[in-house]
N, CA, C and O atoms as a GROMACS GRO file, in nm:
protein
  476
    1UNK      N    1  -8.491 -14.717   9.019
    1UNK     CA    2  -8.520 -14.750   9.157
    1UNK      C    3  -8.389 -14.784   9.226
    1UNK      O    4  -8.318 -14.874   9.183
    2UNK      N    5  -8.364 -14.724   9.313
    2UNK     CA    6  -8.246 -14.720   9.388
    2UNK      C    7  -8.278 -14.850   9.502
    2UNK      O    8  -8.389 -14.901   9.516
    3UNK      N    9  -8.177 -14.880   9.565
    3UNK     CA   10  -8.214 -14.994   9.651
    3UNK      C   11  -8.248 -14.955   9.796
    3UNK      O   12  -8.223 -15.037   9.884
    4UNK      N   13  -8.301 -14.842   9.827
    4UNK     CA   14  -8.376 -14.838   9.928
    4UNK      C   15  -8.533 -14.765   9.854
    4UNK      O   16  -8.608 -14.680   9.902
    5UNK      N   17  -8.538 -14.815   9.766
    5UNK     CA   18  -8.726 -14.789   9.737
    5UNK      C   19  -8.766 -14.946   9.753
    5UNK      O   20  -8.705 -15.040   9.804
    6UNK      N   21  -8.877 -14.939   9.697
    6UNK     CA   22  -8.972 -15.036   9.716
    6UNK      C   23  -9.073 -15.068   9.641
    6UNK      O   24  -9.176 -15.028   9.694
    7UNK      N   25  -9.096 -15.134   9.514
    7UNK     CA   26  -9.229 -15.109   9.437
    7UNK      C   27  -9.335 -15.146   9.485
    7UNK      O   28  -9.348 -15.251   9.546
    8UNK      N   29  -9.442 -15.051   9.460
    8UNK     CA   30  -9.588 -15.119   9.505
    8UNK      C   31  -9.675 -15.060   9.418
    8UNK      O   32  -9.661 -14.954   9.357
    9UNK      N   33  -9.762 -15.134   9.416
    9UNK     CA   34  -9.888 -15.130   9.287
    9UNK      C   35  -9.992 -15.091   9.354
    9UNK      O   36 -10.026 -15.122   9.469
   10UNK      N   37 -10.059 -14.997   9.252
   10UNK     CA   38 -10.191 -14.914   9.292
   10UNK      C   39 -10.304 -15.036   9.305
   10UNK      O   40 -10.329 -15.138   9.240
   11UNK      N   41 -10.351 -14.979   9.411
   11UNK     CA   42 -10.496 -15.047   9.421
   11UNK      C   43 -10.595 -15.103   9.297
   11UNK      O   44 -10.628 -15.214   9.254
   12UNK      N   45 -10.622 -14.965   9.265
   12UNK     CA   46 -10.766 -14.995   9.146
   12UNK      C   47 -10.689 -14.970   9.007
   12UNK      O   48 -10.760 -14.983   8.908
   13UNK      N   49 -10.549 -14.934   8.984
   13UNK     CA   50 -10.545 -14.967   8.850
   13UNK      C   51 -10.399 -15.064   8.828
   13UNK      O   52 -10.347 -15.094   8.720
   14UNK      N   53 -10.367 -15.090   8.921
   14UNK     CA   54 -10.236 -15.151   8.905
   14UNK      C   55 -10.088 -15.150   8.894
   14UNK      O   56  -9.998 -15.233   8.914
   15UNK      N   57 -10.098 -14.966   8.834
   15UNK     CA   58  -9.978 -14.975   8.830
   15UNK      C   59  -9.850 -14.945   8.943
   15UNK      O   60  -9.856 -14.890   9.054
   16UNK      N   61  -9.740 -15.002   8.873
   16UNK     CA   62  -9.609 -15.011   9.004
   16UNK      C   63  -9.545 -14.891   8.968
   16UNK      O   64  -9.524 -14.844   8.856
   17UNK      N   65  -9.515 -14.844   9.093
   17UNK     CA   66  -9.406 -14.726   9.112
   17UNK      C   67  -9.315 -14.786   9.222
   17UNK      O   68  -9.326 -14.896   9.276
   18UNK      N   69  -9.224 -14.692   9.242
   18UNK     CA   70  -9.092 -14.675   9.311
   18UNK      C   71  -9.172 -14.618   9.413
   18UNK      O   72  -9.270 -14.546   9.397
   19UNK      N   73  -9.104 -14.671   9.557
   19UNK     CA   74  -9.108 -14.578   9.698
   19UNK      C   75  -9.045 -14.586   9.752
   19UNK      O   76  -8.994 -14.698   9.747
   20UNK      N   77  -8.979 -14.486   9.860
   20UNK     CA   78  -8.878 -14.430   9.956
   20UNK      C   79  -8.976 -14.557  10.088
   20UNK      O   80  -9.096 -14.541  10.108
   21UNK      N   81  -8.892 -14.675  10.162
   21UNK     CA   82  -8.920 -14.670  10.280
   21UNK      C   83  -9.017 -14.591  10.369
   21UNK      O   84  -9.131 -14.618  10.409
   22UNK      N   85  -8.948 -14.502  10.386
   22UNK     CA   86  -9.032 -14.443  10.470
   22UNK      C   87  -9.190 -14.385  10.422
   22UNK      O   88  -9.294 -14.356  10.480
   23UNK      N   89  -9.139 -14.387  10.283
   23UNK     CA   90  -9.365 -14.405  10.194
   23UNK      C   91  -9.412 -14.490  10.242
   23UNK      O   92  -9.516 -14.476  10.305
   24UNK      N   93  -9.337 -14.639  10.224
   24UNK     CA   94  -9.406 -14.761  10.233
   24UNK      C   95  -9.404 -14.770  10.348
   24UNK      O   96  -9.506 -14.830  10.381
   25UNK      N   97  -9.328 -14.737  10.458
   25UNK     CA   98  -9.381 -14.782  10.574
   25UNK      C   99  -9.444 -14.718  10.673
   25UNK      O  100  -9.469 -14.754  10.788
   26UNK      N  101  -9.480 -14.566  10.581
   26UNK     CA  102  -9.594 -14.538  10.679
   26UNK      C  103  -9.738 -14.507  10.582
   26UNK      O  104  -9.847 -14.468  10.621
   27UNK      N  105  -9.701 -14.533  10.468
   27UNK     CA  106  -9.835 -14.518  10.400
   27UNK      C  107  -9.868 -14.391  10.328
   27UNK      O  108  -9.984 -14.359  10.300
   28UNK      N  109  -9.748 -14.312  10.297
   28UNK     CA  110  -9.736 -14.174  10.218
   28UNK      C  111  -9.629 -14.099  10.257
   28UNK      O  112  -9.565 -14.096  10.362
   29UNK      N  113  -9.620 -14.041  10.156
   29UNK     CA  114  -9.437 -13.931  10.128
   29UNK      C  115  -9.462 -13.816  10.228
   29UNK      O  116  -9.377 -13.728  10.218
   30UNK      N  117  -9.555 -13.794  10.320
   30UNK     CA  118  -9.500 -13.662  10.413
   30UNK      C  119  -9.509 -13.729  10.554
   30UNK      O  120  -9.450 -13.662  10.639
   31UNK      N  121  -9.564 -13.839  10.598
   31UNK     CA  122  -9.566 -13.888  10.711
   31UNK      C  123  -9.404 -13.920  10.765
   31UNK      O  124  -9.327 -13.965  10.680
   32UNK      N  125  -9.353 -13.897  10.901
   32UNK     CA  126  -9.266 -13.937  10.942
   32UNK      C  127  -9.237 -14.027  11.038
   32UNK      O  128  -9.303 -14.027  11.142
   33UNK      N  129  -9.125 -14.121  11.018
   33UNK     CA  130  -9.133 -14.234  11.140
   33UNK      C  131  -9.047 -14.180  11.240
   33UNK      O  132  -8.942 -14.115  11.241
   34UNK      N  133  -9.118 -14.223  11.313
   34UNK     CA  134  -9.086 -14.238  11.472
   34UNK      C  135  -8.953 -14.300  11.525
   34UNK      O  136  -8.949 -14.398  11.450
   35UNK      N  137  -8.838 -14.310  11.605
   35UNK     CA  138  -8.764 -14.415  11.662
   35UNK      C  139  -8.804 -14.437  11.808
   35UNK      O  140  -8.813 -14.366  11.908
   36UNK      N  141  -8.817 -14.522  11.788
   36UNK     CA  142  -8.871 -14.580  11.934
   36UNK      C  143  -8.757 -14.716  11.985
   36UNK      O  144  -8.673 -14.763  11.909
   37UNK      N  145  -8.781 -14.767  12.141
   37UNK     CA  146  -8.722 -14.880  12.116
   37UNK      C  147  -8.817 -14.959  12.191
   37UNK      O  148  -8.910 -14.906  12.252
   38UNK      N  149  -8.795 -15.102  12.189
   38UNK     CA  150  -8.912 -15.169  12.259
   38UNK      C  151  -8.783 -15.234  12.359
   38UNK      O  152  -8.671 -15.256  12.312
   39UNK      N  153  -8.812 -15.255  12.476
   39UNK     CA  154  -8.734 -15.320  12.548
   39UNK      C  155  -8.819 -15.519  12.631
   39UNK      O  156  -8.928 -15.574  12.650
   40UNK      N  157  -8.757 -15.529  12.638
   40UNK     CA  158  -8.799 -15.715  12.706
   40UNK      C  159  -8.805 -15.673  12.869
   40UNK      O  160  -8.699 -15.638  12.922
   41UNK      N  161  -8.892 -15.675  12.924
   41UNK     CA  162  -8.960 -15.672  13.053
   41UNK      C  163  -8.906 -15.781  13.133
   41UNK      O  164  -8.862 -15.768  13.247
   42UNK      N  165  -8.912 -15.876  13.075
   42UNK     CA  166  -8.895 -16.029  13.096
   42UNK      C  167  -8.792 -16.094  13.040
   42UNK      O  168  -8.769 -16.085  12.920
   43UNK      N  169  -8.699 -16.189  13.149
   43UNK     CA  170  -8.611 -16.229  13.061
   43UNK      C  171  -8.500 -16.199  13.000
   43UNK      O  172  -8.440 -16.278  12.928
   44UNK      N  173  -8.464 -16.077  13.025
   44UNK     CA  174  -8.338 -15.992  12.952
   44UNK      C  175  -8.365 -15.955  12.834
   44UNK      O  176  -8.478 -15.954  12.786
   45UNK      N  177  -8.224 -15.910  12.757
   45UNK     CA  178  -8.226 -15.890  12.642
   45UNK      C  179  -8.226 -15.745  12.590
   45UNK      O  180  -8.288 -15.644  12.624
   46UNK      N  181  -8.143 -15.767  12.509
   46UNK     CA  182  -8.113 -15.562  12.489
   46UNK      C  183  -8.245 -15.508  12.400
   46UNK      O  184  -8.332 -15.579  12.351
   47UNK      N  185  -8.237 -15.390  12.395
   47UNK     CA  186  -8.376 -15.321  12.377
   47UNK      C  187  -8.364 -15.328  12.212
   47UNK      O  188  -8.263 -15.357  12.149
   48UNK      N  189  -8.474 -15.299  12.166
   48UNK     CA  190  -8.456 -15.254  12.032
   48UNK      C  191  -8.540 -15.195  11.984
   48UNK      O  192  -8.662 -15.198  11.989
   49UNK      N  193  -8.428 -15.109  11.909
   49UNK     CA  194  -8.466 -14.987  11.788
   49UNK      C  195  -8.554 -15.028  11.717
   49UNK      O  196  -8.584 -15.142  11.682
   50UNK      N  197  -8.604 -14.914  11.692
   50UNK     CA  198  -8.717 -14.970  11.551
   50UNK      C  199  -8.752 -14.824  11.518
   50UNK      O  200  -8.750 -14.737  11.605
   51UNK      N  201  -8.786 -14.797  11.375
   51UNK     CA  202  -8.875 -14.695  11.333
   51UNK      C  203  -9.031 -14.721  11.300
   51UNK      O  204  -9.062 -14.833  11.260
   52UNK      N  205  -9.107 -14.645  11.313
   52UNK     CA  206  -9.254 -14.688  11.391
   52UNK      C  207  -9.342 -14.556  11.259
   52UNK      O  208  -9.305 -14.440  11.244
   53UNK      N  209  -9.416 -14.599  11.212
   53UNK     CA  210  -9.508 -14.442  11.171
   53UNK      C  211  -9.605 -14.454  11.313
   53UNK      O  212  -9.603 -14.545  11.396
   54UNK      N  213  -9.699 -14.319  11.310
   54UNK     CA  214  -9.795 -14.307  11.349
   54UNK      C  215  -9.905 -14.409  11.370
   54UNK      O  216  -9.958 -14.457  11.470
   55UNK      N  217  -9.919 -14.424  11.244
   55UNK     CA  218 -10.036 -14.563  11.202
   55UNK      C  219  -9.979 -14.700  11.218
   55UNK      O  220 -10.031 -14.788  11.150
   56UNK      N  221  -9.932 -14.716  11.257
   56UNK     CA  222  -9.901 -14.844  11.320
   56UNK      C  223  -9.943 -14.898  11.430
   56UNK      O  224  -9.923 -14.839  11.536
   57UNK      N  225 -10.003 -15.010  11.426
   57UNK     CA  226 -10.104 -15.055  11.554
   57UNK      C  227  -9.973 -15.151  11.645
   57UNK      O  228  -9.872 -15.206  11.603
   58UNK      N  229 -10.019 -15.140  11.760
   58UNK     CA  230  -9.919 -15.245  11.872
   58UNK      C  231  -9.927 -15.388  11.819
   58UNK      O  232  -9.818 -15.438  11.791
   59UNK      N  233 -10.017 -15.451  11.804
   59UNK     CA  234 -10.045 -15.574  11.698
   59UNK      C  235  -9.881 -15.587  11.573
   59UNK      O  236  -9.780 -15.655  11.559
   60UNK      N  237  -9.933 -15.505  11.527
   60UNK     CA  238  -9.821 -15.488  11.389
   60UNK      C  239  -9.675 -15.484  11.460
   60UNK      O  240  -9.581 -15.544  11.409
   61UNK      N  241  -9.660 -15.407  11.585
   61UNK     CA  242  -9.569 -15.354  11.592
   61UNK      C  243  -9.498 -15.510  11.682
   61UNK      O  244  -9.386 -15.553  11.654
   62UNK      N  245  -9.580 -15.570  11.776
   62UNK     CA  246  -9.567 -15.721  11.852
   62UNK      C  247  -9.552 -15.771  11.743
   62UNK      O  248  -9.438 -15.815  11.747
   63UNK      N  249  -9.599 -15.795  11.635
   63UNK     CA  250  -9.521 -15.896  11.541
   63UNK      C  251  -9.386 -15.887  11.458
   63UNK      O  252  -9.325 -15.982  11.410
   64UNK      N  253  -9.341 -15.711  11.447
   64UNK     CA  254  -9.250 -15.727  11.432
   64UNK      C  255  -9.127 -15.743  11.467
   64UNK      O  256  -9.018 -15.753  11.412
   65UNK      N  257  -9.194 -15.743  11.629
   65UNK     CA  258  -9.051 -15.754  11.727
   65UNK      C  259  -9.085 -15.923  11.781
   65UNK      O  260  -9.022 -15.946  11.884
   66UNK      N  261  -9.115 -15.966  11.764
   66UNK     CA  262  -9.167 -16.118  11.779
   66UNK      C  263  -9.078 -16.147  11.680
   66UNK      O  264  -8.975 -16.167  11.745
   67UNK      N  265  -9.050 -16.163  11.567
   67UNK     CA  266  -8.992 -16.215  11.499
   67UNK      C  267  -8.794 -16.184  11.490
   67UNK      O  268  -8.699 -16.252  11.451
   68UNK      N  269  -8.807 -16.052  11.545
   68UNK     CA  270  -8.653 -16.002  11.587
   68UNK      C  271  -8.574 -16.100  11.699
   68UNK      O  272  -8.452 -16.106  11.716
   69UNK      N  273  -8.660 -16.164  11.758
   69UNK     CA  274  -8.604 -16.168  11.896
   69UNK      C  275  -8.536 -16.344  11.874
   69UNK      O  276  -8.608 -16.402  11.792
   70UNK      N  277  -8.437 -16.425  11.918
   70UNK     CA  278  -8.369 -16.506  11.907
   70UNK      C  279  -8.367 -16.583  12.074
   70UNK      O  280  -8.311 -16.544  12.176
   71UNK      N  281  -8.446 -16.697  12.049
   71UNK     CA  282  -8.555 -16.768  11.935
   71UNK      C  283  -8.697 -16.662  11.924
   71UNK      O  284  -8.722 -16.586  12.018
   72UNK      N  285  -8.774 -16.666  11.819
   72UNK     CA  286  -8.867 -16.612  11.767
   72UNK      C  287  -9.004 -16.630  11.878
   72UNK      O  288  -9.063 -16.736  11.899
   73UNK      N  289  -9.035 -16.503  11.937
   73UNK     CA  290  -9.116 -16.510  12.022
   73UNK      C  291  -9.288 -16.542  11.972
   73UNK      O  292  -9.342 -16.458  11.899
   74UNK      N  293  -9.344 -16.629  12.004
   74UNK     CA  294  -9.512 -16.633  11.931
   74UNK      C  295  -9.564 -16.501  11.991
   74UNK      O  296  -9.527 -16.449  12.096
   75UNK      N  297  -9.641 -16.465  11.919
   75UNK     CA  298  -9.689 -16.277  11.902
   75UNK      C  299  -9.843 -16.387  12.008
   75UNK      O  300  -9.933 -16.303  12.011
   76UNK      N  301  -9.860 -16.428  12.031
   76UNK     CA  302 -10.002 -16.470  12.109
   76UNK      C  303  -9.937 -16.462  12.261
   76UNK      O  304 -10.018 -16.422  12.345
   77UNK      N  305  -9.804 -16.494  12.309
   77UNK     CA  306  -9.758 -16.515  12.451
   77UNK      C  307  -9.682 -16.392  12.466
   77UNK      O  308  -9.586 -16.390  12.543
   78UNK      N  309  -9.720 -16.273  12.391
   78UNK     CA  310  -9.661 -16.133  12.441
   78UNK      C  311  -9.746 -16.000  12.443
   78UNK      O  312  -9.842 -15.988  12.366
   79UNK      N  313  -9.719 -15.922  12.511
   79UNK     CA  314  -9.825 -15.794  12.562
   79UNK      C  315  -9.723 -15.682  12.497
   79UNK      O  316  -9.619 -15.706  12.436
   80UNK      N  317  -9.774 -15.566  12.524
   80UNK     CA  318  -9.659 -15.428  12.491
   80UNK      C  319  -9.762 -15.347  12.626
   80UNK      O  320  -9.883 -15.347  12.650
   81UNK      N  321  -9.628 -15.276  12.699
   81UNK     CA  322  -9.704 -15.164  12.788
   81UNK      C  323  -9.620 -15.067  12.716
   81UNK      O  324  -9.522 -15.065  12.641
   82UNK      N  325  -9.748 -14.945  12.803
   82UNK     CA  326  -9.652 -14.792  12.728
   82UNK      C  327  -9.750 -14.704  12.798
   82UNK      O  328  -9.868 -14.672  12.786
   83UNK      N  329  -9.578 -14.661  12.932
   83UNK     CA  330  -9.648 -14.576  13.061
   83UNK      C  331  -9.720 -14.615  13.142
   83UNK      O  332  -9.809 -14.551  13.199
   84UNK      N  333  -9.683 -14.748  13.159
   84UNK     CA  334  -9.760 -14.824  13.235
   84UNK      C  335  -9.838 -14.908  13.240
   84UNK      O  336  -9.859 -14.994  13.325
   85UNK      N  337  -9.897 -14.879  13.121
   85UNK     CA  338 -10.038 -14.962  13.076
   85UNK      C  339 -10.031 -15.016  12.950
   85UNK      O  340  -9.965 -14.996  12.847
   86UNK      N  341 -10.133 -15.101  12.996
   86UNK     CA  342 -10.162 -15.270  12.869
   86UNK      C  343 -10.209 -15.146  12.780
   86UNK      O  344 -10.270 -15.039  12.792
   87UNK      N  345 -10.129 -15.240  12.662
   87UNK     CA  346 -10.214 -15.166  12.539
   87UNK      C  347 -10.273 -15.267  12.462
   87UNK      O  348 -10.224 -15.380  12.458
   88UNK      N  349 -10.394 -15.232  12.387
   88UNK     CA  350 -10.443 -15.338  12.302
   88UNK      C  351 -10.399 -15.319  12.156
   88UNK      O  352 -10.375 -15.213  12.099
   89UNK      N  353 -10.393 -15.487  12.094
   89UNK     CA  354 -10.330 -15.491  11.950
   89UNK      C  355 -10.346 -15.374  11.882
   89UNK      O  356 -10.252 -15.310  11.836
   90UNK      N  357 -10.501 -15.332  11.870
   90UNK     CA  358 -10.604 -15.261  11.758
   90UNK      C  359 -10.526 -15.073  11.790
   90UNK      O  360 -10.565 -14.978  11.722
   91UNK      N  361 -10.419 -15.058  11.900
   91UNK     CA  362 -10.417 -14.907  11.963
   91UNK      C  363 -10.294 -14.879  11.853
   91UNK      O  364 -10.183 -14.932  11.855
   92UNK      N  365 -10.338 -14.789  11.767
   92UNK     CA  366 -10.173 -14.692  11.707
   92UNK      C  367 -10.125 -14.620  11.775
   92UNK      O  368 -10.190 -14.556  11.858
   93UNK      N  369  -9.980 -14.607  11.757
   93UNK     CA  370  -9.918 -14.503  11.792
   93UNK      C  371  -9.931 -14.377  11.844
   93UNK      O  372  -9.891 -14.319  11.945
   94UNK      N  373 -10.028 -14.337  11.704
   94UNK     CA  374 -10.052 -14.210  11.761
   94UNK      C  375 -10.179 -14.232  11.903
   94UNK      O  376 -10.187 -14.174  12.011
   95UNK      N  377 -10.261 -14.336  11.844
   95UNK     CA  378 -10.369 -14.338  11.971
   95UNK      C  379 -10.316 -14.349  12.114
   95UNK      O  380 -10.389 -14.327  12.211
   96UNK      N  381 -10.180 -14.386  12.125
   96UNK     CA  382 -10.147 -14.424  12.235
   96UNK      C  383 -10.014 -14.269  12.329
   96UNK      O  384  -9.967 -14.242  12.440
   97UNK      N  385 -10.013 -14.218  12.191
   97UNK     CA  386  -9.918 -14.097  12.189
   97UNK      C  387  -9.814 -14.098  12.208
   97UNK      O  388  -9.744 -14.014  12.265
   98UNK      N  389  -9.779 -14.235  12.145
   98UNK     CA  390  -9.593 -14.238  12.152
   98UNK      C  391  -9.522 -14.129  12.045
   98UNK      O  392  -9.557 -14.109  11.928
   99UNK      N  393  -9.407 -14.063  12.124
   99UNK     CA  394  -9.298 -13.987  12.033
   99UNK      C  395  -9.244 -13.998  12.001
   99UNK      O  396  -9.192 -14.085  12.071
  100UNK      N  397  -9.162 -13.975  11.901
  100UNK     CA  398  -9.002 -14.012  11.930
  100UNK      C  399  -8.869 -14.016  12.012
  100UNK      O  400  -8.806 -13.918  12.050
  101UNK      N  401  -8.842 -14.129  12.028
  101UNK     CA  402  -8.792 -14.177  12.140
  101UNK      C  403  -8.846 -14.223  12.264
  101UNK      O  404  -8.790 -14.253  12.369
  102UNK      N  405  -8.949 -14.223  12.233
  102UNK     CA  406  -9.021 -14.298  12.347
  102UNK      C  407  -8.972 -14.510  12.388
  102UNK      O  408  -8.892 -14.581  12.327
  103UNK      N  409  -9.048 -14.540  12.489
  103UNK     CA  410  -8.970 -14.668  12.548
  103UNK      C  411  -9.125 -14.744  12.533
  103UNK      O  412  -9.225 -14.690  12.580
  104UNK      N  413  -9.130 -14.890  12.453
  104UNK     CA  414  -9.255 -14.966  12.508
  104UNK      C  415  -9.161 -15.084  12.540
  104UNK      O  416  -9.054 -15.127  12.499
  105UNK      N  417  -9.225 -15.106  12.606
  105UNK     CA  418  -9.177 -15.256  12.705
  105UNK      C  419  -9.303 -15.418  12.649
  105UNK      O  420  -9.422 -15.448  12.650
  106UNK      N  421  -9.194 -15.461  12.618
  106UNK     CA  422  -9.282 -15.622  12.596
  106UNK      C  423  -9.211 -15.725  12.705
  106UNK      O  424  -9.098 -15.747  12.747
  107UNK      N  425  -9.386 -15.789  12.729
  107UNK     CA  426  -9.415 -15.842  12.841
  107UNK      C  427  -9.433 -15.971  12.782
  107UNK      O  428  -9.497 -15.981  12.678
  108UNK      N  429  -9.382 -16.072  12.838
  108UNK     CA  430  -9.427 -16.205  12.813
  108UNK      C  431  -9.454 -16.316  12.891
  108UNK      O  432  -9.385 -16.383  12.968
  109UNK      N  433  -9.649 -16.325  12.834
  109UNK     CA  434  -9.685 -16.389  12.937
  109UNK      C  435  -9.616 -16.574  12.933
  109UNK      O  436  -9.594 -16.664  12.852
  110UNK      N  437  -9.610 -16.554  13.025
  110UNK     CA  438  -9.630 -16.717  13.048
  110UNK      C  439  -9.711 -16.794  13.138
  110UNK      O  440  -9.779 -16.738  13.224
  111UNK      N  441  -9.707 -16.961  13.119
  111UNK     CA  442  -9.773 -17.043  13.132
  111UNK      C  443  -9.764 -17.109  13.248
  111UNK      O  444  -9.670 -17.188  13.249
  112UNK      N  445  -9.840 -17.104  13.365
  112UNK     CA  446  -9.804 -17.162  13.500
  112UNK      C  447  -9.826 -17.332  13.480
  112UNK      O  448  -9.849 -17.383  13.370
  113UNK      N  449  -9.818 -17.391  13.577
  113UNK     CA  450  -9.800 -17.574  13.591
  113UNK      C  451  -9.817 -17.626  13.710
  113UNK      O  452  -9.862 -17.553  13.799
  114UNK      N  453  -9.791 -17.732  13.730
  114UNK     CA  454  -9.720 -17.792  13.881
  114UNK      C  455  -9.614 -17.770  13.908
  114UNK      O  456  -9.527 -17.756  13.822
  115UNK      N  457  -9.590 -17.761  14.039
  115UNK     CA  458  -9.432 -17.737  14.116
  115UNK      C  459  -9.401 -17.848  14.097
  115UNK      O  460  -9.492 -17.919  14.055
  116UNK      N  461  -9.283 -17.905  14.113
  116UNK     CA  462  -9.266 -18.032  14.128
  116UNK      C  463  -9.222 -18.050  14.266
  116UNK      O  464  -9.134 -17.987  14.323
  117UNK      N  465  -9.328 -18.187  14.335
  117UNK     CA  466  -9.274 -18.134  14.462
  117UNK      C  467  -9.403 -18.137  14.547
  117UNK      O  468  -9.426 -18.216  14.638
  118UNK      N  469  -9.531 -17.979  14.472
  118UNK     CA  470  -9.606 -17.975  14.572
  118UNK      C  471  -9.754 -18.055  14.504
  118UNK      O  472  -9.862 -17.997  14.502
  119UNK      N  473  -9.734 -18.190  14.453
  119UNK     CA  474  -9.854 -18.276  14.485
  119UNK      C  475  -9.872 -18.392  14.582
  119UNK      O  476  -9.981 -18.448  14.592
   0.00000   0.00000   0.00000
């Protein structure tokens, strides 16, 4: 096993093999990932790369850019659009028909208050 595989163990009998990245992260040896970048809507901040399979839900994909971002964004106070529109956690990639190189934008909501001032 070279150091870009990955072992993972079979379901129903257990055993571990070696995998190429790109097996494990899209879930089999002919699927290909995507580069996409997600950019910050809000707030600044340079965009980022990522490789994406198909099957990857916006959910999965908000948490893994939630955790990229400095300080660590909570995946509950952020959205992803793509082409305009809200997407929901549960939507993959492909459901949503991102390509390669395509742009999703994360949105982060925030929390309104009092002005200070207008009570």
């Amino acid at each position: 096993m070279n150091t870009d595989d990955t072992a993972v163990s079979c379901g129903s009998c257990g055993v571990r093999r070696a995998v190429s990245e790109n097996e494990y992260m899209t879930g089999g040896p002919n699927k290909k990932l995507m580069k996409i970048k997600v950019i910050p809507a809000v707030g600044g901040g340079e965009p980022i790369e990522l490789d994406v399979a198909e099957t990857e839900t916006a959910g999965e994909l908000k948490k893994r850019v939630s955790v990229m971002r400095t300080p660590p964004l909570p995946v509950d106070t952020a959205s992803l659009t793509f082409q305009g529109r809200a997407v929901a956690d549960n939507q993959t990639m492909k459901d949503l028909g991102v390509k390669d190189g395509d742009k999703l934008f994360l949105v982060t909501n925030t929390q309104g208050g009092t002005i200070f001032g207008s009570e």
